[in-house]
C-alpha positions in Angstrom: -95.4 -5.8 -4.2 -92.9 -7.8 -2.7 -93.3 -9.9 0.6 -92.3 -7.9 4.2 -90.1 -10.6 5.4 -88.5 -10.6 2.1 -87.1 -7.4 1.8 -86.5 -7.5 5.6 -83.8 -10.4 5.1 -82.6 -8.9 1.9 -81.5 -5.9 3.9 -80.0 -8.1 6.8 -78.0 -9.8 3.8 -76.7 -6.7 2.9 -75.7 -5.5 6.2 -74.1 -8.8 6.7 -72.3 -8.2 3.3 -71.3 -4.7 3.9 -69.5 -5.6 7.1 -67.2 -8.3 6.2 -66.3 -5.7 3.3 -66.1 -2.8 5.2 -63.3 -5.1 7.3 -61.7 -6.3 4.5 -61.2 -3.0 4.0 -59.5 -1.7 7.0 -57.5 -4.5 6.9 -56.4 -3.8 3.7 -55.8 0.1 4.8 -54.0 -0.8 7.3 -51.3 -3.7 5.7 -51.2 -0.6 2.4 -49.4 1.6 4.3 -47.2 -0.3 5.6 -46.3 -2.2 2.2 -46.1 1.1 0.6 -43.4 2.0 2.9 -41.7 -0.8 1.9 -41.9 -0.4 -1.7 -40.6 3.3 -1.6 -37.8 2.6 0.8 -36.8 -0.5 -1.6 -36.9 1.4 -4.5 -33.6 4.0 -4.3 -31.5 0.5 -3.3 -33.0 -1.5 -6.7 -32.2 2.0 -8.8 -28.5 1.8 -7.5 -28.0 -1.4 -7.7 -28.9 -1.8 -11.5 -26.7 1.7 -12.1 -23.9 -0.4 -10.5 -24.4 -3.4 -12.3 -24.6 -1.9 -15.9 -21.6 0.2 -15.1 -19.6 -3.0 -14.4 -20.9 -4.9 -17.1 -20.3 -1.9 -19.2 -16.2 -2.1 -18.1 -15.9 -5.8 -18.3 -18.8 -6.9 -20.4 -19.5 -10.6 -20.2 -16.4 -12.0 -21.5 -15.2 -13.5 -18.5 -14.4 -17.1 -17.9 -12.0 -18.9 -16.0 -12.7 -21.7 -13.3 -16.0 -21.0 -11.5 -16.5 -23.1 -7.9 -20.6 -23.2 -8.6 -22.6 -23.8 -5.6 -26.0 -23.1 -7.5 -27.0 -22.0 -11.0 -27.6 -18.1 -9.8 -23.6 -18.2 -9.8 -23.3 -19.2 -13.0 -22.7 -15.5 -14.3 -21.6 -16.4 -17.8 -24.1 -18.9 -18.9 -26.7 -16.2 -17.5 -24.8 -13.2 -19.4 -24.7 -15.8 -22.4 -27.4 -14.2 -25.2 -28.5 -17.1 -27.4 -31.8 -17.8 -30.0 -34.6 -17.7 -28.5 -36.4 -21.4 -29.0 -38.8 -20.7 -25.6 -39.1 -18.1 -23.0 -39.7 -18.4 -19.1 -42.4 -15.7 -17.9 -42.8 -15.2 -14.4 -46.4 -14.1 -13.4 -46.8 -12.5 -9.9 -50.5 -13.1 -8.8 -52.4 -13.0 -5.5 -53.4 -16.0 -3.7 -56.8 -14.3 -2.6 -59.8 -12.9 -4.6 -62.1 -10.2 -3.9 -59.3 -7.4 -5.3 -61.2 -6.3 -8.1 -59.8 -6.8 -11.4 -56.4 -7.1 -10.2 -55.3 -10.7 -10.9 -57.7 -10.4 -13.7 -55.6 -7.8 -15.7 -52.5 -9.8 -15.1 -54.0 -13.2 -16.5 -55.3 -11.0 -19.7 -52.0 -9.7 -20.0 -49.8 -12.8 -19.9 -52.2 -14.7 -22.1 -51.5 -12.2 -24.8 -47.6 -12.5 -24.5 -48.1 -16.3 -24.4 -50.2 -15.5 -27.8 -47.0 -13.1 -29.5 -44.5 -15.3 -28.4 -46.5 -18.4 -29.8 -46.9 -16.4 -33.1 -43.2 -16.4 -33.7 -43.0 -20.4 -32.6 -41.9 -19.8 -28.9 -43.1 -21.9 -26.5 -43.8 -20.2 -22.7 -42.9 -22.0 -19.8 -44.8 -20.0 -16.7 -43.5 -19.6 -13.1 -46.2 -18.6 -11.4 -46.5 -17.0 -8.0 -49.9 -16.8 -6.5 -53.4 -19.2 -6.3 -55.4 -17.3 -8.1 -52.5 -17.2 -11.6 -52.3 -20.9 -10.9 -55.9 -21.8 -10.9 -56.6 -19.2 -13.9 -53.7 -20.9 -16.4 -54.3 -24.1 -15.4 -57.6 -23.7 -17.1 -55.8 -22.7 -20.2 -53.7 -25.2 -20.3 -56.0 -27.0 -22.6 -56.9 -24.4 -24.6 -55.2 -25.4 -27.8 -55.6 -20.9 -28.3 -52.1 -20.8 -26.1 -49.5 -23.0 -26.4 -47.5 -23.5 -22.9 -46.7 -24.9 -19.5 -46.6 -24.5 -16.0 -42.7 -25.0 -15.1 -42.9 -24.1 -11.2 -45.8 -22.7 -8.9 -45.4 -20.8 -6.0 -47.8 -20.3 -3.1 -46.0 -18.5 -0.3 -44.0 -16.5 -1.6 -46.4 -13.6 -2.2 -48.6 -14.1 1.4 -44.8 -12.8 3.3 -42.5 -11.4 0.5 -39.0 -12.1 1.9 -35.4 -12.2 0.6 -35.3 -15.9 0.8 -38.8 -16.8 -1.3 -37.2 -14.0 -4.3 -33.8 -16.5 -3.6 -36.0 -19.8 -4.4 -37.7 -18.3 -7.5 -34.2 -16.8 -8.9 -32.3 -20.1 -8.3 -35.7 -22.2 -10.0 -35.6 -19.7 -13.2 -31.3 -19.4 -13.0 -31.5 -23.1 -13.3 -33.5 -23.1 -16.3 -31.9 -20.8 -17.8 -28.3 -22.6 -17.5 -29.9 -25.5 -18.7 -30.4 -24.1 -21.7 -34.8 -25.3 -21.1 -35.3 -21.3 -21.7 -33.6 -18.6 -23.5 -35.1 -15.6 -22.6 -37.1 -14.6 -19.1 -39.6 -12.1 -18.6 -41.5 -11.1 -15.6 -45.5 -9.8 -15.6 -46.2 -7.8 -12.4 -47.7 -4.6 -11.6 -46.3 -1.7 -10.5 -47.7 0.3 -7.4 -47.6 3.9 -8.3 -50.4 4.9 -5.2 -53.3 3.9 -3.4 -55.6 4.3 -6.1 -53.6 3.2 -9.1 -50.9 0.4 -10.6 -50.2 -1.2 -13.5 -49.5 -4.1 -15.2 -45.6 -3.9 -16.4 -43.6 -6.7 -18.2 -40.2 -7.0 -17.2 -37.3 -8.9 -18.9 -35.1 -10.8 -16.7 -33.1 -13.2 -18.9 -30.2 -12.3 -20.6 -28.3 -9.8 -18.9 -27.2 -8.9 -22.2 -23.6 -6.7 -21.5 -23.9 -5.1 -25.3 -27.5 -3.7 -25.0 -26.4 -1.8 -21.4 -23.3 -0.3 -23.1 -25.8 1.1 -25.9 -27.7 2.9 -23.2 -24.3 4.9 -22.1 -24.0 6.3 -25.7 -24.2 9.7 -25.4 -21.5 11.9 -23.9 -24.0 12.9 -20.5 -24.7 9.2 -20.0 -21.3 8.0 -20.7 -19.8 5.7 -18.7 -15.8 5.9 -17.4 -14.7 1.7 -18.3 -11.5 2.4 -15.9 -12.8 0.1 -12.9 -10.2 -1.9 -10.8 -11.9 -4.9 -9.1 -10.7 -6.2 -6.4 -10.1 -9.4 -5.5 -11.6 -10.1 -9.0 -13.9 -9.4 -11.7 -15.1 -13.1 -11.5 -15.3 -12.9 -8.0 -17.5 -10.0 -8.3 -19.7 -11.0 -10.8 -19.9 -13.9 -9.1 -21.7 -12.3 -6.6 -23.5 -8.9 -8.3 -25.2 -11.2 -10.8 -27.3 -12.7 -8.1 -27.5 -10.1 -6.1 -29.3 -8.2 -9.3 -31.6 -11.1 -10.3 -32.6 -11.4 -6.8 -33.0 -7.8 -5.8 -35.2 -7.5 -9.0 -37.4 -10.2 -8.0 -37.7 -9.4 -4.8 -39.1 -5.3 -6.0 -41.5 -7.5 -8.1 -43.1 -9.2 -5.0 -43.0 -6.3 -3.3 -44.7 -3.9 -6.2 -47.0 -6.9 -6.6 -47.7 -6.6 -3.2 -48.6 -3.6 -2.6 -50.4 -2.9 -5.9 -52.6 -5.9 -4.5 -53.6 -4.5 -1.4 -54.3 -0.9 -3.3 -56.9 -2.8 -5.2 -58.3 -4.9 -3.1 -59.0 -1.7 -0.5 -60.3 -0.1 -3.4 -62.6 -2.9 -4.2 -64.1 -3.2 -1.0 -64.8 0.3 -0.4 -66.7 0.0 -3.4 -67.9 -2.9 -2.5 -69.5 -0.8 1.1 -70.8 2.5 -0.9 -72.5 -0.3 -3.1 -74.3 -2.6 -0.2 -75.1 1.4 1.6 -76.8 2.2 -1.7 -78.6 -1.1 -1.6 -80.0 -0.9 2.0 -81.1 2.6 1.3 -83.0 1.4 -1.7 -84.4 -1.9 -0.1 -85.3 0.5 3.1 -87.4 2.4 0.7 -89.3 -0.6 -1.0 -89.6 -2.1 2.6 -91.3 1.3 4.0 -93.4 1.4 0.9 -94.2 -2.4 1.6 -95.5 -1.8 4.8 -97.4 1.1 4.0 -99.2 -0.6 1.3 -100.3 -3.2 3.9 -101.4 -1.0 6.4 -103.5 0.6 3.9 -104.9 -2.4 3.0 -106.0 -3.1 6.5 -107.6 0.1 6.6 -109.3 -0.1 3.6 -110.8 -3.8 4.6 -111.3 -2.3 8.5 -113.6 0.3 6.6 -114.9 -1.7 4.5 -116.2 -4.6 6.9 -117.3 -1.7 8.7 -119.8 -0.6 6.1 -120.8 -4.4 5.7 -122.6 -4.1 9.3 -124.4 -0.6 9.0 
């Protein structure tokens, strides 16, 4: 039977263990509800947005040109509208930059290795932008893995501990970039989609072309049809000009956010797992430790009696 002390610091371990997890998750509680919040009241703005956008690119489609007074490649409207062969394909993958969220960031690095796989099947090459530690650890491990054939374009760290307006600006203006440059022909993203506190999951998004033909499709049918009669004012360039990175952004700033919040679900899920599990194990270790120390006290008795019957 196992020593005293033993089990008696095996259950102290545990203890120890179940508090920092039962912390982690009331932390996590606590930032969930809040990032929820977030998500939900971002969500009717994103929904509009893209409504607006596809009704403008279903008016003016992306035919327009003319002299554009570029300050960055986000504003380069018709080079990103521009459909072309795809040769390679930029996939940004939203991780976390902590662990301990059970098979969160798990699921996402399964899921972009096998679109890395079907793209590489058809002789694309994937060029990654990835957002959070534990992606970039995980595919840099890969990288030699002659299984997967791609690279690690950009990395981002801090975008995902605060999600903000200006970190989705720096990963839209990174992947517009590439995109105008003609590096990638296609964009997709890999996130995961918060649907409550107990559930998300992983979603692939594309991002890159804004193809004006395939959102004129969708308006088809007489209850979905769209009215092209839009007057822009000053101009459709102008406007573009400005919707197109408004809708790149705005979609990768939901992404952060769904990422987010579908983190924090997990995590608090994971660690109140985590606390029912240690509570199970102290309860069993408490068991062996009472049956420990009856066995010795037994076995006291039984040598007290039987040095007793020694002296008669």
């Amino acid at each position: 039977m196992a020593n005293l002390k033993d089990i008696k610091n095996r259950i102290q371990s545990v203890e120890s263990t179940k508090k920092i997890t039962r912390a982690m998750k009331m932390v996590a509680a606590a930032k969930i509800k809040k990032a929820e919040a977030t998500v939900k009241s971002a969500r009717p703005f994103a929904t509009m947005l893209v409504d607006v956008f596809k009704k403008m690119l279903n008016a003016c489609g992306n035919g327009i040109s003319g002299d554009l007074n570029l300050k960055s490649a986000i504003e380069n409207y018709p080079a990103l509208l521009t459909k072309r062969p795809v040769d390679s394909v930029g996939i940004l993958v939203i991780t976390s930059n902590k662990g301990l969220a059970g098979a969160y960031n798990a699921n996402i690095i399964r899921n972009t290795l096998s679109t890395i796989k079907q793209y590489n099947e058809k002789g694309i090459k994937s060029h990654l932008f990835v957002v959070g530690q534990k992606g970039i650890s995980a595919l840099k491990r890969k990288l030699n893995d002659d299984y997967y054939d791609f690279e690690i374009a950009k990395t981002y760290v801090d975008e995902i501990n605060n999600v903000t307006a200006s970190g989705s600006n720096l990963i839209a203006e990174d992947i517009a970039q590439y995109y105008v440059d003609k590096k990638i022909d296609k964009i997709e993203i890999i996130t995961t989609k918060f649907k409550n506190m107990m559930s998300y999951r992983v979603e692939n998004w594309t991002l890159l072309p804004l193809d004006a033909e395939a959102i004129k499709a969708e308006g088809d049918g007489e209850e979905h049809r769209i009215n092209p009669l839009m007057v822009f004012e000053p101009s459709e360039q102008s406007i573009l000009q400005k919707i197109v990175p408004m809708y790149i952004t705005n979609l990768l700033f939901q992404a952060l956010l769904e990422a987010q919040a579908s983190e924090l679900a997990s995590r608090m899920t994971a660690m109140s797992a985590a606390s029912n599990n240690a509570e199970d194990m102290i309860r069993v270790l408490t068991i062996d430790y009472n049956k420990a120390r009856q066995w010795a006290i037994t076995q006291e008795l039984v040598e007290i009696v039987s040095g007793a019957d020694a002296l008669k």
